[in-house]
C-alpha positions as CSV (number, residue, x, y, z in Angstrom):
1,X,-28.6,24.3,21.5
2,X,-29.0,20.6,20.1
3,X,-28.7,21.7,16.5
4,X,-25.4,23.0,17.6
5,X,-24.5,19.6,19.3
6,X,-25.1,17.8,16.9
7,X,-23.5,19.5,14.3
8,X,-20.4,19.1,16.3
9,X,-20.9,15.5,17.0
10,X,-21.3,14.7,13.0
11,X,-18.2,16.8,12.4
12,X,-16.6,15.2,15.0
13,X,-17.9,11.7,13.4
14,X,-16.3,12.8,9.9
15,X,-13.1,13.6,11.5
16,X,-13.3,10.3,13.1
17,X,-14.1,8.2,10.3
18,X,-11.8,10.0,7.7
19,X,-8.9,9.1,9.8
20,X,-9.7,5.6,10.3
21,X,-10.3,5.6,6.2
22,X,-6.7,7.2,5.6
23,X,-5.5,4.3,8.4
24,X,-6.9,2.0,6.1
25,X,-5.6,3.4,2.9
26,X,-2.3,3.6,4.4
27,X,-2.0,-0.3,6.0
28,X,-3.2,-1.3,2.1
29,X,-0.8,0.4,0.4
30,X,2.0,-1.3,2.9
31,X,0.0,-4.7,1.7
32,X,0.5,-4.3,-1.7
33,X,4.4,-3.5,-1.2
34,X,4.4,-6.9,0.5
35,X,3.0,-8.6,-2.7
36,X,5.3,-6.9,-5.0
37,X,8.4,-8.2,-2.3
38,X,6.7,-11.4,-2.7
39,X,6.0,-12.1,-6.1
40,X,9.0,-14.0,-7.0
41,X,8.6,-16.3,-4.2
42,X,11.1,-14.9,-1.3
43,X,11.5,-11.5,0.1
44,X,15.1,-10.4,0.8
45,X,16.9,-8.2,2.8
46,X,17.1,-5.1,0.3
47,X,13.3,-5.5,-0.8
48,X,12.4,-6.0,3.0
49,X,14.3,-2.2,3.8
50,X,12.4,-1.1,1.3
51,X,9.2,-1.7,2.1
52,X,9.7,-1.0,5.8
53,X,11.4,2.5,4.3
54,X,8.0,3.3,2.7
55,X,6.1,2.2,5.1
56,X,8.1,4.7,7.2
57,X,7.8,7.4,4.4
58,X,3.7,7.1,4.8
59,X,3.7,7.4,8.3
60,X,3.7,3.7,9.3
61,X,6.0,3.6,12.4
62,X,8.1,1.4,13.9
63,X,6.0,0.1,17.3
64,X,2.4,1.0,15.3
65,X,0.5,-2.4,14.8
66,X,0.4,-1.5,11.3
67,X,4.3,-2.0,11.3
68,X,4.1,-4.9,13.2
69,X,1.2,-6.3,10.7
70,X,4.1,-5.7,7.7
71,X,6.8,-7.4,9.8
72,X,4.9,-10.0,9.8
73,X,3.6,-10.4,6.1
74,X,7.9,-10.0,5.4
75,X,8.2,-13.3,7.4
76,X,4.8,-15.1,6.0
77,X,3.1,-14.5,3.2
78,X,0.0,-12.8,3.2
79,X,-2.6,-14.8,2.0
80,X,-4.3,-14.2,-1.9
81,X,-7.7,-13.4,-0.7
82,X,-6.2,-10.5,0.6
83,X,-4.7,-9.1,-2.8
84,X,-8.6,-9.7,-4.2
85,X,-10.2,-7.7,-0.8
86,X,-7.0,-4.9,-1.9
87,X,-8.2,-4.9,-5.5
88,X,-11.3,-4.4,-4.9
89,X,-11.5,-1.4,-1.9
90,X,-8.9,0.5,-4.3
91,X,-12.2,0.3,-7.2
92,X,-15.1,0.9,-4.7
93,X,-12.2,3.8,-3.1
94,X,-11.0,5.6,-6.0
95,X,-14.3,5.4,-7.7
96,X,-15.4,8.8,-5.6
97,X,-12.3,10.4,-5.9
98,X,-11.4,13.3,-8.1
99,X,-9.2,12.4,-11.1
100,X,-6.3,14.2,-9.7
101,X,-6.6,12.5,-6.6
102,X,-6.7,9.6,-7.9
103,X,-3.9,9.8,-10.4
104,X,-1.7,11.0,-6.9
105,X,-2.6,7.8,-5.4
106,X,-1.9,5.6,-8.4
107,X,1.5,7.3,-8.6
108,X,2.4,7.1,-5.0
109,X,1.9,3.9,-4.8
110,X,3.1,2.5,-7.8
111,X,6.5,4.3,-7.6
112,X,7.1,2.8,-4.0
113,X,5.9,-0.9,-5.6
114,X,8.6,-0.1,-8.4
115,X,11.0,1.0,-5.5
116,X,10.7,-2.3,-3.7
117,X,11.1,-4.6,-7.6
118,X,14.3,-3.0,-8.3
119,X,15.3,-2.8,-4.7
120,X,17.1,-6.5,-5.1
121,X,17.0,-6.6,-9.3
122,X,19.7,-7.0,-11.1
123,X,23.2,-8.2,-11.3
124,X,26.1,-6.2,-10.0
125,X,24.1,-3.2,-11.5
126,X,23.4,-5.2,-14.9
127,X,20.7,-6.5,-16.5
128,X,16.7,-6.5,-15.3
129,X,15.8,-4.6,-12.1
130,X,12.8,-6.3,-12.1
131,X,11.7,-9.6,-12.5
132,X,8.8,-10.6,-14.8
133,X,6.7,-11.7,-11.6
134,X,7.6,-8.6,-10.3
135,X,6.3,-6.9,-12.9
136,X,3.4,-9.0,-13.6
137,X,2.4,-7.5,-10.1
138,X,2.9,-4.0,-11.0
139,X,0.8,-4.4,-13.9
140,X,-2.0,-5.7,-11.5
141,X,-1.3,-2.5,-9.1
142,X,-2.0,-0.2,-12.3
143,X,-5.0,-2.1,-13.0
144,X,-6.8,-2.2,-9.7
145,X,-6.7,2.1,-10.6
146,X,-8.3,1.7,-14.0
């Protein structure tokens, strides 16, 4: 009887902890859409929709304290120890994952990133969509997968 308690108390434990893991991964990925927003200095409207839109898109709700977390960070800028604690749980996170996994990841998130660059870029539908701080940032997200 207590082998079959506690094998339902670690698999309840694994459930537990993998949900609060793919919390996690979820309120990161928001974070790094707020330094892409803010890597030319100011986050405006359109780039603000979109983040909140992908946020939305990954299951980040409006009323969740995760929202409310990326409200905030639109208002005030995170601080930059955060994008180094970001950086480095995407290395110690991805380093157990399967290739494919982690290639689905890398994409995800970097298409929303790009999303929320060209969400303000570019003049009446001319010239760059995203700014070279912008991009600087993106090339940062790609790294931290690398």
């Amino acid at each position: 009887m207590s082998d079959a308690l506690t094998d339902r108390r670690i698999e309840l434990e694994e459930k537990f902890f993998a949900k609060q893991n793919q919390e996690l991964v979820e309120k990161l990925k928001a974070q790094k859409l707020i330094q892409v927003a803010w890597a030319d200095g100011a986050v405006d409207a359109k780039e603000q929709a979109a983040v909140l839109a992908a946020a939305n898109a990954s299951g980040i709700l409006k009323g969740s304290s995760a929202h409310t977390l990326l409200e905030g960070w639109l208002k005030l800028k995170p601080p930059a120890a955060l994008e180094n604690a970001w950086a480095n749980y995407v290395k110690a996170l991805v380093e157990g994952m399967k290739a494919e996994d982690k290639a689905l990841l890398k994409n995800e998130l970097l298409g929303k990133a790009r999303s929320v660059a060209e969400a303000s870029g570019g003049i009446l539908g001319m010239g760059a969509k995203i700014s070279k701080a912008e991009g600087d940032a993106l090339k940062k997200l790609e790294a931290a997968f690398n």
